[in-house]
PATORDO-884384 format. One record per residue: residue number from 1; residue in three letters; z, y, x of N, C-alpha, C in turn. Coordinates in Angstrom, 3 decimals, m for minus. Atoms other than C-alpha are relative to their C-alpha. Example, Ala and Ser with C-alpha at 12.3 -4.5 7.8 and 13.67 -1.06 7.14 Angstrom:
BEGIN
- 1|ala|0.000|m1.190|0.890|7.800|m4.500|12.300|0.000|1.200|0.900 $
- 2|ser|m0.060|m1.190|m0.820|7.140|m1.060|13.670|0.730|1.090|m0.770 $
This chain:
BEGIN
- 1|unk|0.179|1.177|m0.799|m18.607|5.929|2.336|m1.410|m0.528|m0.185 $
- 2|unk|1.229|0.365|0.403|m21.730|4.684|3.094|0.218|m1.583|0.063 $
- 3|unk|0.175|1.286|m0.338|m23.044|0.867|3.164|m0.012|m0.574|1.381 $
- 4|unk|m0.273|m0.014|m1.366|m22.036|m0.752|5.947|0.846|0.797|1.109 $
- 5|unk|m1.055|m0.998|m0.681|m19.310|1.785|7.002|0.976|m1.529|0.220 $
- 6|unk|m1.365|0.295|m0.373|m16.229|m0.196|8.796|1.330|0.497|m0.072 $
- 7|unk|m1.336|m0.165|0.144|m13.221|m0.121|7.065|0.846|m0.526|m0.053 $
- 8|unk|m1.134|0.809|m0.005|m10.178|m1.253|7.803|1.237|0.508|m0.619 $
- 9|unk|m1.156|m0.440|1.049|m7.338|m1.611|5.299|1.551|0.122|0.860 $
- 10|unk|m1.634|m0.360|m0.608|m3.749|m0.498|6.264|0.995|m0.225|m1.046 $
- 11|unk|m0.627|0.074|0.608|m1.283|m2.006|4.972|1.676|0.081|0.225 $
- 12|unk|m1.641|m0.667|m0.226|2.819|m1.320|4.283|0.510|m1.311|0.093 $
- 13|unk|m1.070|1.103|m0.107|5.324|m3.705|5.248|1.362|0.224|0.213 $
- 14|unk|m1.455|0.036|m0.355|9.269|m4.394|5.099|0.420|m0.846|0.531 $
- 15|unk|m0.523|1.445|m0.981|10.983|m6.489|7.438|1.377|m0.590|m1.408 $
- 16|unk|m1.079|0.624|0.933|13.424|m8.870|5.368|1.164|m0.544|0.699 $
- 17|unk|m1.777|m0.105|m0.514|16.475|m8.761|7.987|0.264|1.312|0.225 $
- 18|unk|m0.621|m1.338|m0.264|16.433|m5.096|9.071|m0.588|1.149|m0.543 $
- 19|unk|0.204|m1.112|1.431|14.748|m3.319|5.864|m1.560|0.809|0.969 $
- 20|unk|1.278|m0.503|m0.904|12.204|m2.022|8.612|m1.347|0.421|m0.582 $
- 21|unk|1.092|0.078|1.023|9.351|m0.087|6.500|m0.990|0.730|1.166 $
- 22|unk|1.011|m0.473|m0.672|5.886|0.083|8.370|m1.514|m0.321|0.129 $
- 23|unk|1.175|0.537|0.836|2.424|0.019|7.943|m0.618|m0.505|1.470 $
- 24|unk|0.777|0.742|m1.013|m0.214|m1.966|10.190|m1.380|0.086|m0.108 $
- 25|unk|1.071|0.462|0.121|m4.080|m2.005|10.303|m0.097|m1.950|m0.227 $
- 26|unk|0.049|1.533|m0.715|m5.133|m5.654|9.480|m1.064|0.004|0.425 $
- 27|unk|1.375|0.415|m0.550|m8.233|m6.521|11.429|m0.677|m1.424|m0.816 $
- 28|unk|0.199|1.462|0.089|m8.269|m10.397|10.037|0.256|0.421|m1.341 $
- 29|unk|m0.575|0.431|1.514|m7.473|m11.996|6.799|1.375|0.187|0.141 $
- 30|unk|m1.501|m0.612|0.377|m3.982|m10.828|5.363|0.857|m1.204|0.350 $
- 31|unk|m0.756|1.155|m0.327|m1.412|m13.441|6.909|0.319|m0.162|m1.389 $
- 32|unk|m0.587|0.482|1.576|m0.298|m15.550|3.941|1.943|0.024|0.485 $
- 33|unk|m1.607|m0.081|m0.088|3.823|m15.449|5.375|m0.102|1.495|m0.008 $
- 34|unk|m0.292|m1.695|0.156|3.450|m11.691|6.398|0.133|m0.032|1.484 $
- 35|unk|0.544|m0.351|m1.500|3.542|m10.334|9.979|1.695|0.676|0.555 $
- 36|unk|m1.119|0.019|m0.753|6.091|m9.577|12.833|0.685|1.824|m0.148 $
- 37|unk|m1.343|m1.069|0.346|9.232|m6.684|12.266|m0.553|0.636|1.651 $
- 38|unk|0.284|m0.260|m0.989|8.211|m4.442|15.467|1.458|0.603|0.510 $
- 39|unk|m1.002|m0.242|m0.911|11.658|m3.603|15.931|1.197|m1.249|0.023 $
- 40|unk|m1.213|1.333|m0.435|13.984|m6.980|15.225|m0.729|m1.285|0.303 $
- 41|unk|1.405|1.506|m0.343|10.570|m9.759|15.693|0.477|m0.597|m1.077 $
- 42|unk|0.060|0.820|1.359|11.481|m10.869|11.869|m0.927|m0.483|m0.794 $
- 43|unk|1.461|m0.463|0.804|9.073|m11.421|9.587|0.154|0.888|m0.982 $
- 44|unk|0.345|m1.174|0.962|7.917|m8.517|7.288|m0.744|m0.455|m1.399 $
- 45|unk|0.764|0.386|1.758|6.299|m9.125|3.394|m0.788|1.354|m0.161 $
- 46|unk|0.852|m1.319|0.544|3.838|m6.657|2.287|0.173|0.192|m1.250 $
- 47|unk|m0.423|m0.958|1.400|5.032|m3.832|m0.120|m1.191|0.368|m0.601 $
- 48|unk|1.147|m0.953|0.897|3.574|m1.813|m2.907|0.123|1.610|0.591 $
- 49|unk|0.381|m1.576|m0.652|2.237|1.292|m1.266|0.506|0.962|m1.435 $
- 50|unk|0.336|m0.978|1.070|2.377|4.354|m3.710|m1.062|1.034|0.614 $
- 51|unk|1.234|m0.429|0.069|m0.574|5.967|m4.182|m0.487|1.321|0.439 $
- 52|unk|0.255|m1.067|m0.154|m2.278|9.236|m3.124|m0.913|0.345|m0.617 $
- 53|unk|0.654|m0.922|1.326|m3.616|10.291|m6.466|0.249|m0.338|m0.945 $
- 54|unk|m0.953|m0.672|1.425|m2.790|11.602|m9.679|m1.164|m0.500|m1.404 $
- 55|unk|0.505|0.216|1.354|m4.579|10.313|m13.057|0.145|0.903|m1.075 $
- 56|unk|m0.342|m1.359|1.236|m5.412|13.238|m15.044|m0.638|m0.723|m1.256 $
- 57|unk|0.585|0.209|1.548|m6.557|13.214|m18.901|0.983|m0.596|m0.640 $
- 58|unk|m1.046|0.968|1.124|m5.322|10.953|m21.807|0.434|m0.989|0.601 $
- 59|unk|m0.714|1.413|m0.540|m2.620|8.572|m20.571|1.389|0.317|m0.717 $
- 60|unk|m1.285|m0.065|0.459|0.619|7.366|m21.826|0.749|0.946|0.487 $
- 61|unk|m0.933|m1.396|m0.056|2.328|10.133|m19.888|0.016|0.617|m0.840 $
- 62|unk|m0.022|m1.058|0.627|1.230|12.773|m21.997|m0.442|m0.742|m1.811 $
- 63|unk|m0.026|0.419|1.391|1.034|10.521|m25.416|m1.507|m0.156|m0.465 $
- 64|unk|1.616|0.371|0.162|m2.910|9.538|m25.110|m0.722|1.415|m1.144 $
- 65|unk|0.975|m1.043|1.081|m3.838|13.141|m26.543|0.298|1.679|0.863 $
- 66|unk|0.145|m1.311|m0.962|m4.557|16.702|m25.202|1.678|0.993|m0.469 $
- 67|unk|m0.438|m0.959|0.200|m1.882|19.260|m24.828|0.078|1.310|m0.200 $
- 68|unk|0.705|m1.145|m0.006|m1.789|22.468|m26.342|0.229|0.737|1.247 $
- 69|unk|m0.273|m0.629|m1.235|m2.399|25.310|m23.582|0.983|1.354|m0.876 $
């Protein structure tokens, strides 16, 4: 990414009457209630995404120390 690249964040949402999980570009500032259910017009809360990457090396997974090969 350079300086001055345009990025826009995408974020996940669940509707809280019909479980509805879906993500949105926001263009604006992040609504502070949360944004409209596109299939029951509820309102939605923004989830915790899970991630698309892996944390290699020393971490509590593997007991903060190398494994033998």
């Amino acid at each position: 990414m350079e300086k001055g690249d345009n990025v826009l964040p995408i974020w996940e949402y669940q509707c809280k009457k019909c479980g509805y999980i879906f993500e949105q570009i926001q263009f604006k500032e992040i609504p502070k209630i949360g944004t409209t259910c596109p299939v029951c017009k509820d309102i939605a809360r923004r989830i915790l995404s899970s991630s698309n990457f892996k944390v290699k090396g020393y971490s509590a997974a593997n007991n903060y120390s190398k494994k033998d090969k």
